[in-house]
C-alpha positions in Angstrom: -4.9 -15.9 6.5 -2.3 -13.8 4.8 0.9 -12.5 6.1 -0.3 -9.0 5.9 -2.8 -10.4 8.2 -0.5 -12.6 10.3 2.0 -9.6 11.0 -1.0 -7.3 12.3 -2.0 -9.9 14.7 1.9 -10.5 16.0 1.9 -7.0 16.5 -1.3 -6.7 18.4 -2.6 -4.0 16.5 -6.4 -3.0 16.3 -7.5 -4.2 12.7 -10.4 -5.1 10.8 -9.9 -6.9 7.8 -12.6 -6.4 4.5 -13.4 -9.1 2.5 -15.5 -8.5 -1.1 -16.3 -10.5 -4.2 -13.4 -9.2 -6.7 -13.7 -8.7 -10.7 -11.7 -9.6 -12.4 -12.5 -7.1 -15.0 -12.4 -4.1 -13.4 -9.9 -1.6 -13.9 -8.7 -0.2 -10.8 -8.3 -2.6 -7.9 -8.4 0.2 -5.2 -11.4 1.7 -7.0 -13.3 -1.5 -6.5 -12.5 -1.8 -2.9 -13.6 1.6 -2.2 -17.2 1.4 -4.2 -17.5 -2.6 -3.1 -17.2 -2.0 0.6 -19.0 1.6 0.7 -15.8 3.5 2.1 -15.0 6.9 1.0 -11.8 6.7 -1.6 -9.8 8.8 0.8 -9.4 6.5 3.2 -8.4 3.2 0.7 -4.6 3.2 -0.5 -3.0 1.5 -3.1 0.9 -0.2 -2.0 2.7 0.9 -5.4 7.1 -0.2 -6.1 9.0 1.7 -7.3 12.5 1.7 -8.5 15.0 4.0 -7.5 17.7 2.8 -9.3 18.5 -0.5 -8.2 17.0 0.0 -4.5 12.9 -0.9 -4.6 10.5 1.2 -2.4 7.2 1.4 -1.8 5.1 4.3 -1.7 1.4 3.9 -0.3 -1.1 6.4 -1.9 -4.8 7.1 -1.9 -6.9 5.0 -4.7 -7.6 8.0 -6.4 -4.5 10.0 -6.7 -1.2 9.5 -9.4 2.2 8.6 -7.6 4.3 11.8 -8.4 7.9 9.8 -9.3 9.6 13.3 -8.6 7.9 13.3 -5.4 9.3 10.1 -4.0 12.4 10.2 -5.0 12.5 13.4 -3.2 11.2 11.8 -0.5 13.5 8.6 -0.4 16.8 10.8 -1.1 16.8 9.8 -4.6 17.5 11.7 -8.3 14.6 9.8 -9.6 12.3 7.0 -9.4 10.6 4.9 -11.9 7.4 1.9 -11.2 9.5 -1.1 -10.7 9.0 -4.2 -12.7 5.2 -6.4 -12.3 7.6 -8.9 -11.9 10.0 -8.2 -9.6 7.5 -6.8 -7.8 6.0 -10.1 -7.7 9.2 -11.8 -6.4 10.3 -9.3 -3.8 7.2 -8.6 -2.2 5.2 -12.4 -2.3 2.2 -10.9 -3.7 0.3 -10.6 -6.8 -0.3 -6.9 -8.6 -3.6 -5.6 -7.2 -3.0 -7.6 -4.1 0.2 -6.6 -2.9 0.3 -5.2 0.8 2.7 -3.1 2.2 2.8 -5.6 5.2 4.1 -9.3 5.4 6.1 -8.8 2.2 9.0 -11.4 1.7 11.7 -8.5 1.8 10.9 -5.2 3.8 11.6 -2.3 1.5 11.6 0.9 2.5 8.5 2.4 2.5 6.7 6.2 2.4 3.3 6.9 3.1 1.3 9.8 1.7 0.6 12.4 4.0 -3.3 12.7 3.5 -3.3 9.4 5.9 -1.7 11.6 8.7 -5.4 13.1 9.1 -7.4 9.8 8.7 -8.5 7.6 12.0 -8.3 4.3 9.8 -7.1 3.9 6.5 -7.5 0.5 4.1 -4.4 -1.1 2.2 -4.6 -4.6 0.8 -4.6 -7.5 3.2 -2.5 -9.1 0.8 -4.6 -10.6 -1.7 -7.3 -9.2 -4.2 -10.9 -8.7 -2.6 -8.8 -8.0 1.3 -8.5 -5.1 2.6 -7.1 -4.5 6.0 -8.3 -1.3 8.3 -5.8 -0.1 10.8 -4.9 3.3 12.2 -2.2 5.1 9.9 0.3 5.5 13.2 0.0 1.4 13.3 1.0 0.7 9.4 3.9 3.6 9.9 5.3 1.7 13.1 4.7 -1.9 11.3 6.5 -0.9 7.9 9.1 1.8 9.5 7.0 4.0 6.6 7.6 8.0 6.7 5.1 10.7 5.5 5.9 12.2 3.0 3.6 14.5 -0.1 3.7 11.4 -2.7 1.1 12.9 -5.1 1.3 14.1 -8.3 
């Protein structure tokens, strides 16, 4: 059990969590989850923080796509963002890189959500450790992290 997990069930949301055999070696976490488990890209999302000059966000994007900085900060009310540091990261959220979920994190940061979920009827983010993936509808994770829509892409 994570507390990714653990918050979905307190909330009494429909979820399904994904477990797979991780490698280590492989390059892109989200990648791995998508081609391990069968599931179109489009519907598995990576939980990237950033830094938006003191004030850490996280910004929830498909596998496949870039974070557009200029973007989010748009989106947060921000002059600019930067990725925040693998170790503060770390220390403000409770998870590991590659692992980190954008629920059950240690401190709740404010968090946007790219508006290609909007159209999805389940999406996959990390259950809060690497080879976990939890499926939930994307109306659930914006209620459960206080998220917003927003374009987030590059």
């Amino acid at each position: 059990m994570t507390p990714a997990i653990n918050a979905a069930k307190k909330a009494k949301i429909a979820f399904t969590v994904h477990e797979y055999a991780h490698d280590p070696a492989c390059a892109s976490y989200g990648l791995e989850a998508a081609e391990k488990l069968n599931i179109d890209p489009a519907r598995v999302f990576k939980t990237l923080v950033a830094d938006l000059g003191g004030e850490l966000v996280v910004a929830i994007i498909p596998v496949e796509a870039m974070l557009g900085l200029k973007n989010l900060a748009k989106a947060a009310g921000s002059k600019k963002a930067a990725m925040a540091d693998k170790a503060l990261v770390e220390r403000t959220t409770g998870y590991v890189l590659g692992g980190v979920s954008p629920l059950g994190q240690k401190k709740r940061l404010r968090t946007f959500i790219d508006a290609s979920a909007q159209s999805l009827p389940t999406m996959h983010v990390s259950a809060g450790r690497r080879g976990l993936e939890i499926e939930l509808a994307p109306a659930d994770l914006t209620r459960l992290t206080g998220g917003t829509f927003a374009d987030l892409r590059q």
